[in-house]
Wavefront OBJ file of the C-alpha trace (Angstrom):
o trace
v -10.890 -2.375 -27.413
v -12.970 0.497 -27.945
v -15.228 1.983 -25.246
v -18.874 0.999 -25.758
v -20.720 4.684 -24.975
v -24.146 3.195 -23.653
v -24.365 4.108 -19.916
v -25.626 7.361 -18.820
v -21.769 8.784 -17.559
v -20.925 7.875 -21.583
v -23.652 9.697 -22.362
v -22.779 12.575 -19.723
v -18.718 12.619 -21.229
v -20.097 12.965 -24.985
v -22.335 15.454 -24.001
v -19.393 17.213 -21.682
v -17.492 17.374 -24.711
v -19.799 18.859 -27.019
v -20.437 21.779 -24.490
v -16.662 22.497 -24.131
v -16.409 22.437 -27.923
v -19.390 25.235 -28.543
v -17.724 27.395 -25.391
v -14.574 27.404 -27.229
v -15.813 28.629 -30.215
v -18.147 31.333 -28.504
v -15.705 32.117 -25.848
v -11.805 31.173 -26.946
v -10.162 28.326 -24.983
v -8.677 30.414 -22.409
v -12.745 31.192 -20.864
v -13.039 30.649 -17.095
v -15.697 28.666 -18.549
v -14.324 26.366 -20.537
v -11.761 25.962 -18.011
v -14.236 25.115 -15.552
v -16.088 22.773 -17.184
v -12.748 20.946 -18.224
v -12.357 20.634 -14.784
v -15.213 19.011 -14.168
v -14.814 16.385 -16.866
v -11.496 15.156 -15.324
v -13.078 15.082 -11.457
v -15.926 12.945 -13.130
v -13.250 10.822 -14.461
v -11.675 10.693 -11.428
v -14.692 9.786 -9.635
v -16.291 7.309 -12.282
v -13.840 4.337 -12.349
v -11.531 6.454 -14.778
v -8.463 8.181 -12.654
v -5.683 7.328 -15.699
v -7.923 9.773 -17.701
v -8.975 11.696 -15.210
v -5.295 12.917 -14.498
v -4.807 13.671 -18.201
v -7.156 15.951 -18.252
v -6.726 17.594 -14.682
v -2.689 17.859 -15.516
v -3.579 20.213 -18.831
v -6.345 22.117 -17.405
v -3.855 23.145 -14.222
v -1.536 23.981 -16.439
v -3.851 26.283 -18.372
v -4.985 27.249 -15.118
v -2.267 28.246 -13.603
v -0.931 30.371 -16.859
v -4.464 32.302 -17.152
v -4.687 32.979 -13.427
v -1.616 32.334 -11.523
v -0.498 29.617 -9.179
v -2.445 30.817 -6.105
v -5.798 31.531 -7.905
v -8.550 28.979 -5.664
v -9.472 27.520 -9.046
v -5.581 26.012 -9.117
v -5.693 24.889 -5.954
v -9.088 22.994 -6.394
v -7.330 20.897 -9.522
v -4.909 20.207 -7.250
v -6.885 18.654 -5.089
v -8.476 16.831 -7.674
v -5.349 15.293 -9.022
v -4.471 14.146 -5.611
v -7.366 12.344 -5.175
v -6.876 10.778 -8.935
v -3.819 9.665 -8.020
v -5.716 7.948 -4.699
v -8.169 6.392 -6.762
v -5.118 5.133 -8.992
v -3.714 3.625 -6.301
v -0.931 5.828 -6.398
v -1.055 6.428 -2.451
v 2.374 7.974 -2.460
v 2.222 10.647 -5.213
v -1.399 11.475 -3.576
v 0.279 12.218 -0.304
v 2.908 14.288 -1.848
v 0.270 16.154 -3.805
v -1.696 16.671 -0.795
v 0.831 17.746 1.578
v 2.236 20.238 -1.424
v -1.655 21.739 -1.731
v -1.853 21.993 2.100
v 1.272 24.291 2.536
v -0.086 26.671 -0.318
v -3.515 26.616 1.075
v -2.411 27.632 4.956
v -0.518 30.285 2.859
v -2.815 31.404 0.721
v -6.112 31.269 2.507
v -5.244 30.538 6.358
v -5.146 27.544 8.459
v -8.698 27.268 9.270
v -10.618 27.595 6.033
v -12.683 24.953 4.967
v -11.047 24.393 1.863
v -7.408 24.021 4.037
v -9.210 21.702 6.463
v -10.476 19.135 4.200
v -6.757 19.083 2.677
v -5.233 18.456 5.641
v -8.110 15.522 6.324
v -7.380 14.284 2.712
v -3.671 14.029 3.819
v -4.435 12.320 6.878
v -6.845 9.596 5.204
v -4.121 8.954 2.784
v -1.726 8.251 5.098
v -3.462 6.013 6.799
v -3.735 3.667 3.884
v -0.139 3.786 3.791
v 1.239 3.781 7.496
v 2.346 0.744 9.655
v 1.002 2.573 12.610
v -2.312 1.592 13.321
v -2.898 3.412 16.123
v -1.604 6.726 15.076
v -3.707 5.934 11.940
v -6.990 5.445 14.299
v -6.283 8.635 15.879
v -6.082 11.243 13.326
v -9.080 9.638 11.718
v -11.350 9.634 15.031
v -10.166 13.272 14.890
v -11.081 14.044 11.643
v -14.291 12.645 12.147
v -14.870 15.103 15.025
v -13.531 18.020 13.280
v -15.924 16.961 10.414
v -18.862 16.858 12.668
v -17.990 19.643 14.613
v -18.168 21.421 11.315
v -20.911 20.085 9.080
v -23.429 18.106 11.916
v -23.793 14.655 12.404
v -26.095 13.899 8.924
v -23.938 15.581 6.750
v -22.773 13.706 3.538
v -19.305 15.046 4.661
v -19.537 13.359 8.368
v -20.657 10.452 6.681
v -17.388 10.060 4.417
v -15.436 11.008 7.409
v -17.288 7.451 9.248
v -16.851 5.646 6.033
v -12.777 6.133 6.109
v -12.893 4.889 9.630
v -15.071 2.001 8.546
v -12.232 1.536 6.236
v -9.486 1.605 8.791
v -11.265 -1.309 10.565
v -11.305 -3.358 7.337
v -7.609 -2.675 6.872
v -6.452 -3.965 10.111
v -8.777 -6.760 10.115
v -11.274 -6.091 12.553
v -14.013 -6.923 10.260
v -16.637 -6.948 13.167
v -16.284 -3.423 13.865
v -16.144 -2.274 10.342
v -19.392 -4.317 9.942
v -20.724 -2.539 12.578
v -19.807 0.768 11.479
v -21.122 0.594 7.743
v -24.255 -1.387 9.149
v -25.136 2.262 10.834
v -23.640 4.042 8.004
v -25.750 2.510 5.382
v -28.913 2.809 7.615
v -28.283 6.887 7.916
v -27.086 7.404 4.550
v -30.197 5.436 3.398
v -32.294 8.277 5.080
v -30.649 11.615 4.745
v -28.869 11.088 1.879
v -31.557 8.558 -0.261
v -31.939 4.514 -0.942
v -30.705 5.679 -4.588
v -27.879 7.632 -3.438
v -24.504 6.912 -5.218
v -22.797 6.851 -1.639
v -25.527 5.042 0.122
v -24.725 2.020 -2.666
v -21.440 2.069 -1.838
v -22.010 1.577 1.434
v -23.832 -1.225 0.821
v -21.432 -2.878 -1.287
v -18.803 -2.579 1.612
v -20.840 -3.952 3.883
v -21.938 -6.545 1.288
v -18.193 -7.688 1.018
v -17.472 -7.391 4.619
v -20.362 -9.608 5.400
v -19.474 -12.227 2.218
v -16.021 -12.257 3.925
v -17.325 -13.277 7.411
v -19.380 -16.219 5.761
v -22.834 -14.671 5.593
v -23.334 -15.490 2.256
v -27.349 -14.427 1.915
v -26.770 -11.501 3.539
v -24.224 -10.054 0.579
v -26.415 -11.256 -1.565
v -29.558 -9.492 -0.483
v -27.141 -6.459 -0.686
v -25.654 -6.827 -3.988
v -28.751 -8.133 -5.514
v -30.391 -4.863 -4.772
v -27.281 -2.771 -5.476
v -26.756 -4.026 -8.879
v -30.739 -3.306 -9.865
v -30.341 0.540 -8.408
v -26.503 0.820 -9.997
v -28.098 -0.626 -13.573
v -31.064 1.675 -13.431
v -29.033 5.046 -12.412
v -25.413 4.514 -13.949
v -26.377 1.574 -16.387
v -24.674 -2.388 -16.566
v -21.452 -1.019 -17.756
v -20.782 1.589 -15.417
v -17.702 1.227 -13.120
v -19.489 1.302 -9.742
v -21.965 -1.560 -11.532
v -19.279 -3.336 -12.429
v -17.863 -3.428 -9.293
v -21.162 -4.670 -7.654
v -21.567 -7.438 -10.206
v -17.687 -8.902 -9.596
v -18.580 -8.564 -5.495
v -21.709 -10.910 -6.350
v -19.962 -13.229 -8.723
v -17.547 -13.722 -5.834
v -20.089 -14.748 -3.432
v -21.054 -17.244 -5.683
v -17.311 -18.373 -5.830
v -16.558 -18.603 -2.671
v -19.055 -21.106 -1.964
v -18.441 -22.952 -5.194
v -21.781 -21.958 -7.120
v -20.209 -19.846 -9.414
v -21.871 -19.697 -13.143
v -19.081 -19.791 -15.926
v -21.394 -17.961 -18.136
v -22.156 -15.057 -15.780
v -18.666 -14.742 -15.173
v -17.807 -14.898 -19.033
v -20.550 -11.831 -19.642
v -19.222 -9.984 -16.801
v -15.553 -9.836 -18.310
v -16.678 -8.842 -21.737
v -18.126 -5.831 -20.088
v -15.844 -5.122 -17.771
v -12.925 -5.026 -21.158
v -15.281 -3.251 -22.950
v -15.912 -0.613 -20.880
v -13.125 0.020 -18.247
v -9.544 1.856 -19.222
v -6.404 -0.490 -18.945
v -5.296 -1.288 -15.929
v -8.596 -0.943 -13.866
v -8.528 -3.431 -10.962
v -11.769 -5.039 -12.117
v -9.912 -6.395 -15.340
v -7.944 -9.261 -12.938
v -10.852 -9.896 -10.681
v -11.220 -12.696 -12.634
v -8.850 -14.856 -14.779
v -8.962 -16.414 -18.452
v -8.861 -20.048 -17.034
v -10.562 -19.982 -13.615
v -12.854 -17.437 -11.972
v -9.923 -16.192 -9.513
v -11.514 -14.245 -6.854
v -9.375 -10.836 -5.341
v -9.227 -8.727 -2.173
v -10.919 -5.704 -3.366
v -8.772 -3.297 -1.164
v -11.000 -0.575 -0.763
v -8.832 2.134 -0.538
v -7.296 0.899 -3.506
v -9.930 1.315 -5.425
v -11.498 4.133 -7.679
v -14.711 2.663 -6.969
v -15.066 3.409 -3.183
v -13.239 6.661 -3.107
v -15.805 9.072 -4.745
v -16.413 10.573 -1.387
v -12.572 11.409 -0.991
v -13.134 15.461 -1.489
v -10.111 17.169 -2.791
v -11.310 20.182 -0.766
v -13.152 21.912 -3.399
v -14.538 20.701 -6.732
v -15.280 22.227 -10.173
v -19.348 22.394 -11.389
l 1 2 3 4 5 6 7 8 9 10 11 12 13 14 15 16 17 18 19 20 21 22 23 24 25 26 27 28 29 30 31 32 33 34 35 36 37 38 39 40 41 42 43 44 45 46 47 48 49 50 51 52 53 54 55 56 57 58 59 60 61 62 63 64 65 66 67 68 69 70 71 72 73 74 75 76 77 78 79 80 81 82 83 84 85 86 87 88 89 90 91 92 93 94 95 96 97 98 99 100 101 102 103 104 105 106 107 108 109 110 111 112 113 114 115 116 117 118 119 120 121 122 123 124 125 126 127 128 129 130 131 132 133 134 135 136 137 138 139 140 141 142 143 144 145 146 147 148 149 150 151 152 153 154 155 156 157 158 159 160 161 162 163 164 165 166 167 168 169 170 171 172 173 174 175 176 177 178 179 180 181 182 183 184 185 186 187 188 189 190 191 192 193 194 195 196 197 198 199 200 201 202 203 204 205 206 207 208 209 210 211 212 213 214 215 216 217 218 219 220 221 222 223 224 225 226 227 228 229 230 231 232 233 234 235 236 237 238 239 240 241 242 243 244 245 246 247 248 249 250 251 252 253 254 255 256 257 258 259 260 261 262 263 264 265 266 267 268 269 270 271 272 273 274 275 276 277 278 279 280 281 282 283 284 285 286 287 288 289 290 291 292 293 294 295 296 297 298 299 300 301 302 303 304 305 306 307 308 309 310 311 312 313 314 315 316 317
C-alpha cells in the first residue's frame, strides 16, 4: 500500500527531494551539496522509523562519496556511521557491529584515537554489543564507562550524557531489572524535560520507556498518564502517522490489553495507519494480529523507534 504523505517528516522527505532535484540541476550530481543533503535524507530515514530506506540511500551516497572524495574523506566516514546505526535500528545488531568496528579502525587511522568523532564510534560499538552479548556484567561495565567518558566530555546536561544514561537504562530493561531501569528513566525524563524541553523528541521517548516499563510492572494509570500525554505532543509535532506516534499509540493500546479493556475499534484504526504509513517489515506491523489484539515485547534496542539518539559519530545537515 502506498505511503499516505500527511505528517510533517512526509512533508520534510517531499520537500528534501525537491531541493536535491534543483541542486542537481544548478550544481551537477557530483556537488558536495547534493551529496550532503542526500546524506541527510537517509540519516532522517534512519532515524524516523524508516532504516530499510534509510540504508538505500546511505549505501549510494557512500558510494558516490567515496568515488568524489576518497575512502578516508570525514564525509565517508560519517555515512558510515550512519549505516551502522541503520542497520541497529533494523535490528541487524550483527552487521552494525561489523560496520562499527570496520569505521573505528579507519577512524584511529585516519584522525587519531582520541577525537571525538573516533570516541563516539568506539561507544557506538560498545552499545551494540551489549545488545548482543551474554555477558551482563562486561556489558554493564563498558557502558558505566561510556557514560563517564561521555560526561567527562560533554557535562552532565548534555543531550549526549543523556543518551549515554538512556543505553544504561536500557541495559537494566534487558536483564530484567525493571526497578532500576524505572529508576533511571524516571530521572532521565525529569532532566531531559528541563534542559532539553517537555516537547523534545528525546524527552518523549523517554517517557514512552518509562511508560512501558511502568505498564509492565502493573501500574497501569501511571503509563497511561504518560502515553496519554505523549501521543498529544507526538500528534502535534510529528503528526498521527508518524513512526514515533505510532509507537506511542500501540504502547497505550497495550495497556488497555493487558488489563482486558482493550477497544477493537481503536485497535482496528491503529493498524490501518500503522500499514499505511510504515515500510514492510516495521515491528509495529505485528504488534497486533488480524484475529486478536496480540500484544509484543517492544525490545527497545530492537527498535528504530528508541534508537534516534544512537549517534553514528558525526551526522550530515
Amino acid at each position: 500500500m502506498a505511503r499516505r504523505h500527511r505528517d510533517p517528516f512526509d512533508r520534510a522527505v517531499a520537500e528534501q527531494r525537491a531541493h536535491i532535484a534543483r541542486l542537481i540541476l544548478e550544481l551537477g550530481p557530483d556537488a558536495p551539496e547534493v551529496l550532503t543533503a542526500r546524506g541527510w535524507l537517509g540519516r532522517e530515514f534512519s532515524r524516523n522509523g524508516r532504516p530499510a530506506e534509510a540504508l538505500d540511500q546511505l549505501e549510494a551516497v557512500l558510494a558516490d562519496r567515496v568515488r568524489v572524495l576518497g575512502p578516508d574523506h570525514p564525509d565517508c566516514l560519517r555515512t558510515r556511521g550512519n549505516i551502522g546505526e541503520a542497520y541497529g535500528n533494523l535490528g541487524e545488531d550483527e552487521r552494525a557491529i561489523a560496520v562499527y568496528a570496520a569505521l573505528l579502525a579507519d577512524r584511529i587511522r585516519v584522525l587519531g584515537p582520541t577525537d571525538r568523532e573516533t570516541m563516539m564510534t568506539r561507544h557506538n560499538l560498545a552499545i551494540t554489543r551489549a545488545r548482543v552479548t551474554t555477558d551482563a556484567a562486561e556489558a554493564l561495565a563498558e557502558l558505566e564507562e561510556q557514560l563517564a567518558e561521555t560526561t567527562a566530555i560533554y557535562g552532565e546536561t548534555h543531550r549526549e550524557t543523556f543518551t549515554a544514561r538512556g543505553h544504561l537504562a536500557e541495559h537494566y530493561i534487558r536483564t530484567g531489572n525493571r526497578a532500576r531501569a524505572v529508576m533511571l528513566l524516571t530521572g532521565l525524563l525529569a532532566d531531559r524535560a528541563e534542559f532539553l524541553g517537555e516537547t523534545d523528541r528525546d524527552t518523549l521517548r523517554s517517557a514512552r520507556m518509562l511508560a512501558e516499563q511502568l505498564a509492565a510492572l502493573d501500574d497501569a494509570e501511571g503509563a497511561r498518564t504518560l502515553l496519554d500525554d505523549a501521543i498529544e505532543r507526538l500528534t502535534e509535532l510529528l503528526g498521527a502517522t508518524h513512526a514515533d506516534t505510532l509507537r506511542a499509540r500501540a504502547e497505550r493500546l497495550a495497556v488497555d490489553y493487558r488489563r482486558g479493556e482493550e477497544d477493537p475499534a481503536e485497535i482496528a484504526a491503529f493498524r490501518a495507519d500503522a500499514r499505511a504509513a510504515l515500510e514492510p517489515g516495521h515491528p509495529l506491523l505485528d504488534w497486533f494480529g488480524d484475529a486478536e489484539p496480540v500484544e509484543k515485547e517492544s525490545h527497545y534496542p530492537k527498535t528504530a523507534l528508541f534508537r534516534r539518539t544512537s549517534r553514528s559519530g558525526g551526522t550530515d545537515r
